[in-house]
C-alpha positions in Angstrom: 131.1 208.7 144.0 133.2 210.4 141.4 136.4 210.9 141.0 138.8 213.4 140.6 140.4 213.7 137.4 143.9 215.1 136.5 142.9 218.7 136.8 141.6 218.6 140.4 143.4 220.6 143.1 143.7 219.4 146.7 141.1 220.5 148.2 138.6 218.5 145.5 141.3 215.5 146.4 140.5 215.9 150.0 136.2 216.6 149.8 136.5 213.2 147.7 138.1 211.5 150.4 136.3 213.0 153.0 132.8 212.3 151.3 133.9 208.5 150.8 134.6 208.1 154.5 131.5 210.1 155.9 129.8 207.4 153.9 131.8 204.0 155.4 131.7 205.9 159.0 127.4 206.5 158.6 127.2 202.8 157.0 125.2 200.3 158.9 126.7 197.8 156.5 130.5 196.0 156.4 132.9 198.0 158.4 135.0 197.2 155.8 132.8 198.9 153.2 134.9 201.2 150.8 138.3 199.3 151.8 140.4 197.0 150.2 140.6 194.5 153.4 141.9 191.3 153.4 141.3 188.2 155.0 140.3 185.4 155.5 137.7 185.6 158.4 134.8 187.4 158.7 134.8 191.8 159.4 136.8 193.7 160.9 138.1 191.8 163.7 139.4 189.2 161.4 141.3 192.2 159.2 142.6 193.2 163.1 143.8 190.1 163.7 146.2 189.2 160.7 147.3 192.7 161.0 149.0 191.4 164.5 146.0 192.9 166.7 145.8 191.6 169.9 142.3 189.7 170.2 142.2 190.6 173.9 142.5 194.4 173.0 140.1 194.0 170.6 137.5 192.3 173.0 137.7 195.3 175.2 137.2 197.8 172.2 133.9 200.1 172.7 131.5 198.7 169.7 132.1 200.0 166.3 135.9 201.5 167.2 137.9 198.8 164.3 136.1 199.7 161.3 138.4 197.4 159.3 140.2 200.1 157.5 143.7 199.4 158.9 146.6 198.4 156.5 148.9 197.3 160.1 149.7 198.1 163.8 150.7 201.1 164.5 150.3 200.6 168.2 152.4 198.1 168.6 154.9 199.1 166.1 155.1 202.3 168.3 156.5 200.9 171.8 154.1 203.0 173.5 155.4 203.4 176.7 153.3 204.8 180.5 152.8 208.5 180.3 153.6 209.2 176.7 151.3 211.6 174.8 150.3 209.9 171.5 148.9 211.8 168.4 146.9 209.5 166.1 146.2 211.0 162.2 143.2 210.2 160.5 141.9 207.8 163.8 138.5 207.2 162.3 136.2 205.5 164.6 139.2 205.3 167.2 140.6 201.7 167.3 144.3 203.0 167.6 143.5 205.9 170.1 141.7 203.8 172.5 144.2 200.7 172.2 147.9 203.8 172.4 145.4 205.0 175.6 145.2 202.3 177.5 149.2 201.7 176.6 149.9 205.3 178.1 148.1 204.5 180.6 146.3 207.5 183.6 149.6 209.8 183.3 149.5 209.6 179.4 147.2 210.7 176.7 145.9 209.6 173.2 144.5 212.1 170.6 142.9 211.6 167.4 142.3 213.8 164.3 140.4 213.0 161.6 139.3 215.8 158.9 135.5 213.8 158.4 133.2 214.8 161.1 131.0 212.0 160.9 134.1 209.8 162.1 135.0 212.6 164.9 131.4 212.0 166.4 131.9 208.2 165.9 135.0 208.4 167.9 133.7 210.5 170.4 130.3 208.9 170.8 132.9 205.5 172.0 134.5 207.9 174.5 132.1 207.2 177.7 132.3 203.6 176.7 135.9 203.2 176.9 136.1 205.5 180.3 133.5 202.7 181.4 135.1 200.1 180.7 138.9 200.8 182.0 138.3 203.8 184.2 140.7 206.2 182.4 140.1 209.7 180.9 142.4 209.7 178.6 141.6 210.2 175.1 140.9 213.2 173.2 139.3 213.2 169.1 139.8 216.2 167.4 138.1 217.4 163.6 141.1 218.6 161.5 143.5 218.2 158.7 146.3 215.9 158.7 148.7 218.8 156.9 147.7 221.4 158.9 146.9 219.0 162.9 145.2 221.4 165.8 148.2 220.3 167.5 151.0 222.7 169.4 154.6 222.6 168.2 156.3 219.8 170.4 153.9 218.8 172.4 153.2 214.8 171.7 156.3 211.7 171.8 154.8 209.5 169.4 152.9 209.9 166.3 150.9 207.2 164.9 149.0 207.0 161.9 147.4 203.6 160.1 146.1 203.5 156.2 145.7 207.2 156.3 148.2 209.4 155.0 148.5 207.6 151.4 145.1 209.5 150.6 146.6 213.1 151.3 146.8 215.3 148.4 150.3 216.8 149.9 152.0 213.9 151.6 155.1 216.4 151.8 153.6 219.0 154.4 151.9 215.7 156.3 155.5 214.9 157.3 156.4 218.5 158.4 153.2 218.7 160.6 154.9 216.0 161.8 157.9 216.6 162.5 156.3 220.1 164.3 154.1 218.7 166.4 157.2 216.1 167.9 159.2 216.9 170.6 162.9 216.7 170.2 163.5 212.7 170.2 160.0 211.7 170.0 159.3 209.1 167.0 157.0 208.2 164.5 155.0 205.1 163.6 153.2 204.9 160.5 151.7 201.9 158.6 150.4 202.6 155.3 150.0 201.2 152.1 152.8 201.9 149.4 154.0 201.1 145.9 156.4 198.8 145.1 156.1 200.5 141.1 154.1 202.8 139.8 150.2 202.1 139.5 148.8 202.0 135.5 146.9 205.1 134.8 143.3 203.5 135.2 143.9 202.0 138.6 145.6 205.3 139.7 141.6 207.0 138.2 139.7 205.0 140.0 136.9 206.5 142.8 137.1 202.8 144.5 140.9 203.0 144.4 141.3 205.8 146.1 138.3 205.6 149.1 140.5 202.0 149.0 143.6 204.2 149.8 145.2 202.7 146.5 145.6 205.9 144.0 147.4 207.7 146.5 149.7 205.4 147.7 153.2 206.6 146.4 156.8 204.7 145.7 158.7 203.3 149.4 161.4 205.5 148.1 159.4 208.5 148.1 157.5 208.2 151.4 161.1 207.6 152.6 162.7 211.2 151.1 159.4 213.2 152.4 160.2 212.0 155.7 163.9 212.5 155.5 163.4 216.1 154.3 160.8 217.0 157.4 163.5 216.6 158.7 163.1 212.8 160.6 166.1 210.7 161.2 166.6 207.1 161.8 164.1 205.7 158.6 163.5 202.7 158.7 160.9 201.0 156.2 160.1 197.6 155.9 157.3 196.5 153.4 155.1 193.3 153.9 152.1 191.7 151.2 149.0 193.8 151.2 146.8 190.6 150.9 146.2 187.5 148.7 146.6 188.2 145.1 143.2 186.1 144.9 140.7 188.5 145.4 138.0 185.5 146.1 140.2 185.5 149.6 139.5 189.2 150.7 136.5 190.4 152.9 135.6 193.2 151.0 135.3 193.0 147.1 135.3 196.6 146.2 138.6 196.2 145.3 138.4 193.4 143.2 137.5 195.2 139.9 140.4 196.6 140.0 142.7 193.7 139.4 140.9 193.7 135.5 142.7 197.2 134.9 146.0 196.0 135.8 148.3 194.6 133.1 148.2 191.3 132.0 150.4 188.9 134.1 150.5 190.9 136.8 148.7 190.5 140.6 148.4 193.3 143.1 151.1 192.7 145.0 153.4 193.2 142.1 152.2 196.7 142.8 151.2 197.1 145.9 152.9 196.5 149.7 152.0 197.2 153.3 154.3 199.2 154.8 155.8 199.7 158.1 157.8 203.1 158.7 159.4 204.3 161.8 161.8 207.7 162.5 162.5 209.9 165.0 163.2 213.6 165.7 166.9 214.6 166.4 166.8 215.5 170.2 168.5 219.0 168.8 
């Protein structure tokens, strides 16, 4: 895959991305393929469960659902309470959606965009699996953009979204889509990755940084104001390490190259964080 250079717009940005994860989503290989996961176990249940993924929930996942491209746990992180609609951006095969539905329970709903078709079918192809498997009818995956959601104005409670919005070309209007598809008081729960400085010019270039969600991760501080200017309240960000700085420890190595184009005396997680960030919409 190449990669952008300087000069490209977002819509080059977003056929990258969305090329890089038609490719992970149609791979018979790792789930983690294209992704900088970390771990110490083996796939994507062993990414899941450092992340704080329950392995009881997982169990009960239809089959291909945790792709291992999760940077934490949104879910969780969320509170989801009985009958709450839940919007999920950039769900991928569907491992939030189907863990927020069964959360919301019959009276609530989950829905999941995600801008690569391949993932969409994915998703939906695990539908009649998961109605199987806990009789509810719940879930909903629709194709779309993350800055411009086939959502209604106030219509969900909770947003979620999980190692996804770092690789949007305009992070800015992601967080207004947000804040329009809330209802007054509703909340947001994102996990993502995030810088703790600014990236060196040649990891920031690289095609496997990017699929990895790396080159488009921006500064805490940032992701923090583009919330705050959607128009979000009560911020609160709180950043954890990404992974071992020892990339023999990881489960995927397709990040590992990168840790040559960093400066010397440096290790990733001088650079880069996992992030939690939660905020709500003023109830007026």
């Amino acid at each position: 895959m190449s990669c952008p250079d300087k000069k490209s717009g977002a819509h080059e940005v977003r056929d990258e991305v969305r090329e890089g994860y038609a490719r992970i989503a149609r791979s018979a290989g790792s789930c983690c393929s294209g992704s900088p996961c970390c771990g110490q176990g083996e796939g994507a249940d062993a990414v899941a469960r450092q992340l704080g993924y329950d392995e009881e929930e997982l169990s009960a996942l239809p089959e291909g659902a945790n792709m291992g491209l999760s940077c934490g746990n949104p879910t969780a992180l969320a509170s989801l309470q009985p009958g709450e609609v839940v919007l999920d951006l950039g769900c991928g095969g569907g491992l939030d959606v189907f863990l927020a539905a069964r959360r919301v329970g019959p009276q609530g709903r989950a829905i999941g965009v995600d801008m690569t078709p391949e993932m969409v079918s994915k998703a939906r192809r695990n539908t009649d699996s998961f109605r199987r498997s806990c009789g509810l009818d719940n879930v909903e995956f629709r194709l779309g953009e993350i800055e411009h959601l086939p959502v209604a104005d106030t219509s969900v409670e909770v947003v979620i979204s999980n190692c996804v919005i770092n690789l949007s070309p305009d992070k800015p209007q992601v967080w207004r889509e947000i804040a329009r598809v809330l209802k007054p008081g509703g909340r947001v729960a994102v996990s993502d990755l995030a810088l703790l400085r600014p990236l060196p010019q040649a990891v920031r270039e690289s095609a496997e940084a990017l699929i990895g969600c790396i080159a488009g991760a921006v500064l805490i501080e940032e992701t923090d104001s583009m919330a705050r200017e959607a128009g979000l309240t009560q911020i609160r960000t709180q950043a954890h390490p990404l992974c071992s700085d020892d990339p023999s420890q990881w489960v995927d190595q397709t990040f590992a190259p990168l840790v040559e184009l960093l400066p010397e005396g440096t290790r990733p997680s001088d650079y880069v964080a996992s992030v939690n960030l939660t905020a709500a919409k003023p109830s007026t």
